[in-house]
N, C-alpha and C positions, 0 to 999 in steps of 0.2 A: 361520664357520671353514672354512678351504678347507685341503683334503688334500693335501702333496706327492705325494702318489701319482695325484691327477688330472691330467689332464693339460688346460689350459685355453687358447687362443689370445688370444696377446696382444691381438687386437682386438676380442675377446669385452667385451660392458661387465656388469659384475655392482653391484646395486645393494648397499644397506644390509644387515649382518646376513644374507648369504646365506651356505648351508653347502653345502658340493658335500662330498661324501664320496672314498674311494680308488676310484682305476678308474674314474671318471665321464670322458666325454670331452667338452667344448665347444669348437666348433670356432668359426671364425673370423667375425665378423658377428652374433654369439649377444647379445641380451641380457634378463636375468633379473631382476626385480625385485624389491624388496625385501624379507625373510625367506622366502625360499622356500628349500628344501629339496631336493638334487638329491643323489640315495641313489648306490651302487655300481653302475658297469655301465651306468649311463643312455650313451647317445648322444645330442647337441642339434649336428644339424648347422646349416650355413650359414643365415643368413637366418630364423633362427627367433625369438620375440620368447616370454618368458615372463614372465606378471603376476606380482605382487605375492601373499605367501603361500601359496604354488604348494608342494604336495608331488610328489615324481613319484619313482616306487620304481622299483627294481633292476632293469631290463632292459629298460626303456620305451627306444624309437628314436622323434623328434620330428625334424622335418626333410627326410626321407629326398626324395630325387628321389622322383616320381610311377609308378606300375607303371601305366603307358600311355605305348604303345609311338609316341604321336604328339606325345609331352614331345622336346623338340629342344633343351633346356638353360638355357631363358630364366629372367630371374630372376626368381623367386616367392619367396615365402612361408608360412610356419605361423604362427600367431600363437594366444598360450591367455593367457584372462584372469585377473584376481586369483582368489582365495580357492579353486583347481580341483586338483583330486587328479586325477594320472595313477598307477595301480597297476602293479602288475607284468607287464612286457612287451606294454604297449600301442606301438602303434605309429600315427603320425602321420603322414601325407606333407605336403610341401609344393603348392603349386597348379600350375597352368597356365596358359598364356594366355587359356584361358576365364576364370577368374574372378581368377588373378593370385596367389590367396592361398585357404586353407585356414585356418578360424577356429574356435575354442573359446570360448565366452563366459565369463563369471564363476559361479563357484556352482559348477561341474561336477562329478562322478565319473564316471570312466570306469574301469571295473572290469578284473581282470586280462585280458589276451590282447584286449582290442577292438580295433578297426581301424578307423581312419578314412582314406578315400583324399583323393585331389586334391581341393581345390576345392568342399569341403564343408563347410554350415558349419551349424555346432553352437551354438544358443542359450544364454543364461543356466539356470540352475539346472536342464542335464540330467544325467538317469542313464541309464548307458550300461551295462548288466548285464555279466557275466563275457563273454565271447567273440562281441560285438555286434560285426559286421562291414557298415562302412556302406562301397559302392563308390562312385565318385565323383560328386562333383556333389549330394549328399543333402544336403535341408535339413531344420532340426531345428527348430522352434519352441519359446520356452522353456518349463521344468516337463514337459517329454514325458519319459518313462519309456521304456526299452526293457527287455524281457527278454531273460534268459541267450539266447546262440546265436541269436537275432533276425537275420535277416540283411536288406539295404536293397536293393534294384536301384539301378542310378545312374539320378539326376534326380528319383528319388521327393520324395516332401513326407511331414513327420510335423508335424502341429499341434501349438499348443500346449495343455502340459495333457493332451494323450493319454495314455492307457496302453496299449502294444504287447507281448502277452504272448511268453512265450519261445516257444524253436522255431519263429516266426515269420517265413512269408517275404513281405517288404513289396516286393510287383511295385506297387501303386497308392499314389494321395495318400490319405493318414489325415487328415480334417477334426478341427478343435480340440475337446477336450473329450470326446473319446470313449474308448470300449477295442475295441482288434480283435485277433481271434485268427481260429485257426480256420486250415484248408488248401482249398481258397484262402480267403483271407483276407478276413474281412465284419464286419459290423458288429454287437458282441456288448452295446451298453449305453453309455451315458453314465459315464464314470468320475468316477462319485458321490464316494469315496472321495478321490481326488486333489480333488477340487473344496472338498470337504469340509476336509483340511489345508488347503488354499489358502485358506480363509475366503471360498469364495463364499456369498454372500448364499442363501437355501433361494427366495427368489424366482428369485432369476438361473439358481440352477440347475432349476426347474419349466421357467423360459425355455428354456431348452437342452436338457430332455427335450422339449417337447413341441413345437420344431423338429423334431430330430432323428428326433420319434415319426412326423410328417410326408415326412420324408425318406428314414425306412431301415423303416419297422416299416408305415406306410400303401403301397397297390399303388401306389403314383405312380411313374415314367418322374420322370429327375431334373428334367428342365426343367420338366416339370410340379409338382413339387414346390417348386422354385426360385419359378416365377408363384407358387404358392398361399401359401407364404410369405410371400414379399414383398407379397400383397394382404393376409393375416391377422395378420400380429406387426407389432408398432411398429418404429419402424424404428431399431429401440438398438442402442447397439455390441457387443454379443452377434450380432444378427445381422448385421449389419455384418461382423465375423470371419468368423463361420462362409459367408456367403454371398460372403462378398470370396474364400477361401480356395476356395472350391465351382467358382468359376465360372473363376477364376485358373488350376484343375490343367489343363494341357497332356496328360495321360496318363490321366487320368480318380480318381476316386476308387473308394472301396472300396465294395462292394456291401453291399445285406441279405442276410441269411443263407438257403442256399439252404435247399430244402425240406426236404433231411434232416435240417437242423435248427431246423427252427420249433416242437419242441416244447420246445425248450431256451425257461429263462429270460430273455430278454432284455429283463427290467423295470429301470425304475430305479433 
């Protein structure tokens, strides 16, 4: 059902069974697929692509030109995949000619006020808490969890399967499977619990504490840690992830936890 009160661009394509409500705007080049649900108030500017079953509430902007002042007007996109909830007043920009395009995978919720900038791109089945503000260029790997007010630096990396608690400011890469919190921000435990819904095996995840116990909880220097690794676990796609993602970050990963907090819990 589509609203006379919206206001929709004739070159907008809208698929099967979609509902756009009053006061939604879609502007020209939009297209939206099939049952999705675009509430009052949304904005979908140019060049933005939305999947299939897609809800997106009252004051969400998807689209929007990039807030970097080295965007010169080229043409990019947003793009968000089936079955993803945008909530109230999330905002979405489009890409640059860095990466061209700015993505949402399938599965998503992105909670009221989040912000995603340019050229960021957001995996399968993330949660993106109340007021998670990722700057540009942040990559998301899928099943990663952010908390409320969690904020990204641009270029950073979040694993998959992380858990990143609120009030969290992510200047470094989060390697898969982990939880980090803390100011500055380290390395607080294997996110059992996520692994746990996810149906990993109680072997795979023993595998992944006792990496991990190697890499953030033993005195090793990373590269040290990385050799001893790679000479002690098999060489299975667990490690494979986690040592593909380790050696990959450009900016460095996140630390073990400093001394003020080594008497904190950080068992499995």
């Amino acid at each position: 059902m589509i609203s006379p009160l919206a206001h929709i661009d004739p070159k907008a394509k809208l698929g099967n069974n979609v509902i756009i409500d009053p006061f939604a705007v879609i502007h020209a080049n939009v297209a939206i697929g099939d049952n999705t649900h675009v509430m009052s108030n949304v904005v979908i500017f140019e060049n933005s692509t939305i999947g299939k079953n897609c809800k997106i509430f009252p004051g969400a902007v998807i689209g929007a030109i990039p807030q970097d002042l080295k965007f010169a007007g080229e043409e990019t996109t947003a793009e968000i995949g089936d079955n993803t909830t945008i909530r109230e007043f999330v905002t979405i920009n489009r890409g640059t000619k860095d990466k061209w395009k700015t993505v949402i995978g399938n599965n998503c919720l992105l909670m009221a006020y989040a912000h995603v900038a340019h050229d960021c791109t957001v995996g399968n089945s993330v949660i993106l808490a109340n007021g998670v503000q990722l700057a540009g260029h942040v990559e998301i790997f899928d099943h990663a969890i952010l908390g409320g007010l969690a904020g990204a630096h641009q270029f950073t990396r979040i694993g998959a399967h992380c858990y990143v608690a609120g009030h969290t400011v992510i200047r470094k890469d989060v390697p898969p499977y982990v939880k980090a919190a803390r100011e500055p921000m380290s390395f607080v435990g294997v996110n059992l619990v996520g692994l746990q819904r996810s149906q990993f095996a109680k072997d795979t995840i023993d595998e992944i504490a006792s990496i991990y116990h190697t890499l953030f909880v033993e005195k090793n220097t990373t590269s040290a840690a990385i050799a001893k690794i790679e000479e002690s676990f098999a060489d299975t796609k667990i490690r494979q992830n986690i040592l593909g993602f380790v050696k990959g970050s450009k900016i460095g990963i996140i630390k073990r936890p400093s001394k003020a907090n080594e008497h904190e819990d950080i068992s499995f």
